[in-house]
N, C-alpha and C positions, 0 to 999 in steps of 0.2 A: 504494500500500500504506500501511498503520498500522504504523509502528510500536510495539512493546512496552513498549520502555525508557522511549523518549523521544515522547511522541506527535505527529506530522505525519503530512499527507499529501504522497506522493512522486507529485508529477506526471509522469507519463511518457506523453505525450501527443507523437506524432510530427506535427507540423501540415499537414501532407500524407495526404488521405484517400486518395487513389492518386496514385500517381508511375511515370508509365510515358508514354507519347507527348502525351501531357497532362496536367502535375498540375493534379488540383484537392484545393486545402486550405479545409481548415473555414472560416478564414475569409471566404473568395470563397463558402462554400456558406451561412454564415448571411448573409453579405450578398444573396444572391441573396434567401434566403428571407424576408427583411425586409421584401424589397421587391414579392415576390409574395403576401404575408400584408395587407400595408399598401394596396397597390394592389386585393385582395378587400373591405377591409373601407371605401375610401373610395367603392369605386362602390355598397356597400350604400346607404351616405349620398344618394350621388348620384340612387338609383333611388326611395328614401324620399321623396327634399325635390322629386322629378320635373324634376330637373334632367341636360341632355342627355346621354347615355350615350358619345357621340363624343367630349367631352370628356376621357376619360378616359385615353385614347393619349396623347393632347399632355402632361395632366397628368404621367401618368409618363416622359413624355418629356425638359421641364422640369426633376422632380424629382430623377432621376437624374443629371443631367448639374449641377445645382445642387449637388446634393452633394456628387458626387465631385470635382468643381471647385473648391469652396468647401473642403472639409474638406482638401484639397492644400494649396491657396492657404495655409490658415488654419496648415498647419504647417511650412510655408518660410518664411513671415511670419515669426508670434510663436515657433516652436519652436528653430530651427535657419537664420537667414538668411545667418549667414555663411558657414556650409557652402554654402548653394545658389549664393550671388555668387559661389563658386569655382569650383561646379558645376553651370552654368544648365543643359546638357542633360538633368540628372538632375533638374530643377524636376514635373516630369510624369510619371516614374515610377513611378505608383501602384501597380506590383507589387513597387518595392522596400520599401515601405511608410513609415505615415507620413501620419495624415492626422490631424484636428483638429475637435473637433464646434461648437467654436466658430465656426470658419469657416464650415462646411455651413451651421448655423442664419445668418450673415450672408448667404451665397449664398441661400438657399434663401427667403425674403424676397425679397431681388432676382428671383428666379427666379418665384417669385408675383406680382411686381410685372408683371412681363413678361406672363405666361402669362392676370392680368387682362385686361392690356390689349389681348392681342393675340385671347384666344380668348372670357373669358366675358361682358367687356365689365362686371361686376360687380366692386366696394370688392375691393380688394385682400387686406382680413379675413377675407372667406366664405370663400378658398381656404385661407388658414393656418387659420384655426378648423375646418376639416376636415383636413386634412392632418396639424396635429400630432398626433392622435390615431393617426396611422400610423405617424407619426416617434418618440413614445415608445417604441410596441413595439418598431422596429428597430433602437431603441439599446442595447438590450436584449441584443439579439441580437449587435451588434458588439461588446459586450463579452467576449459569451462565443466570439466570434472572438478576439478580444485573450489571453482565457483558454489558448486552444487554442493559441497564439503563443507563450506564454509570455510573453507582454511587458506595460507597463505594470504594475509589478509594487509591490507594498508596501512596506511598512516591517520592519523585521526583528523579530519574533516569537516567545516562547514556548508562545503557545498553542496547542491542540490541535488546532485547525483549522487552523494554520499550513502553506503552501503549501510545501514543497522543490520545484523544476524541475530536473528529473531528468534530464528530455529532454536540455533545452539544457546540465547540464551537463556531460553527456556529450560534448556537439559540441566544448563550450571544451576537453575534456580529447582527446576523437580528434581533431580539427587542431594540437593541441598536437604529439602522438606521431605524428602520419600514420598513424591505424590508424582500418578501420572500427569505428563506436560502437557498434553493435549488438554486439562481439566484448569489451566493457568492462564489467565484473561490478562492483555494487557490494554491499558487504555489512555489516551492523550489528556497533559493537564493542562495546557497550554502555557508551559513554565520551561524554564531552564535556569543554568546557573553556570559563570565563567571564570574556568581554573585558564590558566596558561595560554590567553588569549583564545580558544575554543571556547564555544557553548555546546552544554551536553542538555538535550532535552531531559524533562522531568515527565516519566509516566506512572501509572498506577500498575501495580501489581496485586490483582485478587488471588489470593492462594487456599482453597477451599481444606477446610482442616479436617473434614470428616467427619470421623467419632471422636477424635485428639480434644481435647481438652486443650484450650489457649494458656501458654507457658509464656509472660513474658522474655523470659530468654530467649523464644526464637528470635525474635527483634536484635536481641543486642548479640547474638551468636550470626548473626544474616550480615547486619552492620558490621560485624567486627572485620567476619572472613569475605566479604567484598569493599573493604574502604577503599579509597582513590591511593591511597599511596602505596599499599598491598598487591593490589591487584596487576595481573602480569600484563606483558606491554599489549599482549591482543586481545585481552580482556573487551568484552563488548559492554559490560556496564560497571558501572559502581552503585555502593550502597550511598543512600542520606545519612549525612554524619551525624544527626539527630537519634540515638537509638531506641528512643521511645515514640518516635512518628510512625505510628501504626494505628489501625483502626479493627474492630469486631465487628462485625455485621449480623443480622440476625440469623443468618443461616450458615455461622459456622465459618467464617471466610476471613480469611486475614486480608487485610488491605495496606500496603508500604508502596511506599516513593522508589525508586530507582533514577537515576539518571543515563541514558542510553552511551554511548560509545559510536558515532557513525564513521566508516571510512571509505577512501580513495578502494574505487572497486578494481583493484593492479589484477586479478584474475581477467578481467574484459580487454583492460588494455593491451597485455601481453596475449591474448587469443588474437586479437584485432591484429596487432602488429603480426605474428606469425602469419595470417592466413596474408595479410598482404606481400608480405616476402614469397607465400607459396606461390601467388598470382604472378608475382614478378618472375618466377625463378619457370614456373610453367610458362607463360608467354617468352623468356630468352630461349626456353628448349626448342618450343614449334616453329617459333616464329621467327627468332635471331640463329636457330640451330649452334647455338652453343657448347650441345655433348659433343661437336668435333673439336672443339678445346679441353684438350685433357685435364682436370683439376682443376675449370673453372668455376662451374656451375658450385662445385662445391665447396670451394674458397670464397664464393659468392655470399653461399647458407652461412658459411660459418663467419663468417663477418658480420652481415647483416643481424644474423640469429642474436650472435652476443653479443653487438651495439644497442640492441633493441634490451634485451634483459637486463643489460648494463645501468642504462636510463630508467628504465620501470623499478629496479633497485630503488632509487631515491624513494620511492613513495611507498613504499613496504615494509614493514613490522623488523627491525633488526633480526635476523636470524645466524645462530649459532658463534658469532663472535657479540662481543660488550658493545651496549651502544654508545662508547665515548669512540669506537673508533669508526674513523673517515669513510672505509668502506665497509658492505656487507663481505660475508662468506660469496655469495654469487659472484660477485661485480672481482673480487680478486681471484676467480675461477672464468671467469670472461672475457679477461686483458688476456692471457696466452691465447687462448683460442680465436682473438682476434687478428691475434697478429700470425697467427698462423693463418689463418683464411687470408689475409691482403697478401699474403706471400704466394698461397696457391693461387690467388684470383692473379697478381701481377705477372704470373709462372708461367701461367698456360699458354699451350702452345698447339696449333692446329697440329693435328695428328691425318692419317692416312685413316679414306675411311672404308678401305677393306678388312 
């Protein structure tokens, strides 16, 4: 929804498309669809340049196994490794999530390196300079899985477009009180209040008690473990510093203030930005015939890809280093691979196209 008062939009996105003897969540469904979108449009290539159609199994064979390997690896690595040293059996868990495109792009090289050698017997480039054009559009797509997660989330905002996560904050407030979230009303007060040059709107929180007997210590146990200065940097709300601003209703319902949290939605901007590298990167293939420059197409990706993530950095929740320092984890995992891309883009060189 839009609000009136104060304009956001209130994400209310449950990231589970069905939950019943198998969930499946958005995310697992644009990943799926990335790679059957990607994997249509490389065997176009493949049937264009009359290069073998069998190939194309292995390739996505490779590719997936590349990625999801690599984009793991790549965030127990540089994201989170001391966690993992504590908790090696959780290294592999990829449905707890948790994965890293820094690494994919390093696997997934290694993974063309292999898939040359073993299947097309062809430079190791032909395949990346075909592939990345499948790998932009799918990043695309994982973002707006990220999106649907609520996670990887902004900087804090008052602009219009500004995200509130609605979903998830209902989660932190139902395992808070042990009540189901779907039974948590929230509603506009037409209030706010300004820490650090932001305004965070003020909404109402009905929390239906049940049978629960009203303790006031939920108040000041809710207050305490959501206050503004506590609460982690992607934290989507804070408590009111008042700990006794609460209300009983006659039917059992607690009523408290919260102040929302809205951010910069960097999940859209870096989809946006991918799919247009993909556009570009697909019209130099057809149209400029660019795969007869060997390592360009894909010095291209990799430039483009991590000057784009580089910038969307700024506006996104510090992750994995302190936030007194100048850059993210991402952004110093994005200067080599840029400069690696200007190297292969400036490198290439028309090849024979027998």
């Amino acid at each position: 929804m839009i609000s009136d008062f104060f304009l956001y939009i209130s994400w209310n996105v449950d990231p589970a498309l069905y939950d019943g003897f198998i969930t499946l969540r958005y995310y697992s469904l644009f990943f799926a669809i990335s790679f059957l979108l990607g994997f249509s449009i490389v065997k176009k290539m493949f049937i264009h340049e009359n290069a073998p159609i069998e190939w194309m199994d292995k390739l996505l064979m490779y590719s997936v196994i590349g990625t999801i390997l690599g984009a793991r690896l790549g965030h127990v690595i540089f994201y989170d490794p001391t966690y993992y040293l504590e908790n090696i059996s959780e290294v592999f868990m990829v449905w707890k999530g948790g994965l890293a495109s820094h690494g994919a792009a390093i696997a997934l090289i290694i993974a063309m390196w292999i898939f040359s050698k073993k299947v097309t017997k062809k430079h190791t480039l032909w395949s990346l300079d075909r592939l990345v054009i499948a790998v932009a559009l799918a990043a695309g797509f994982i973002r707006i899985g990220n999106l649907m997660n609520s996670e990887i989330v902004g900087i804090k905002t008052n602009n219009e477009m500004g995200f509130f996560y609605e979903y998830k904050a209902k989660g932190q407030i139902s395992g808070f009180f042990n009540i189901d979230k779907d039974k948590i009303k929230f509603d506009e007060t037409n209030s706010d209040t300004l820490i650090d040059n932001i305004y965070f709107p003020k909404i109402s929180v009905t929390i239906p008690l049940g049978n629960q007997k009203m303790n006031p210590y939920y108040s000041e146990a809710f207050s305490n473990a959501f206050d503004y200065k506590s609460i982690e940097s992607d934290a989507d709300f804070f408590s009111s510093p008042n700990k006794n601003d609460f209300s009983i209703t006659s039917l059992n319902e607690m009523v408290l203030p919260i102040y929302i949290i809205t951010r910069i939605p960097t999940q859209l901007y870096e989809a946006i930005s991918y799919w247009i590298i993909f556009s570009f990167l697909f019209w130099a293939y057809w149209k400029k015939k660019w795969y007869l420059y060997r390592g360009r197409l894909f010095g291209i990706f990799l430039t483009l890809h991590f000057v784009a993530r580089f910038f969307v950095e700024f506006f996104k929740e510090h992750q994995a280093l302190s936030n007194s320092s100048a850059l993210t984890m991402g952004q110093y995992l994005s200067i080599p691979l840029v400069l690696v891309g200007i190297i292969f883009w400036i490198k290439s060189k028309k090849i024979d196209t027998d």
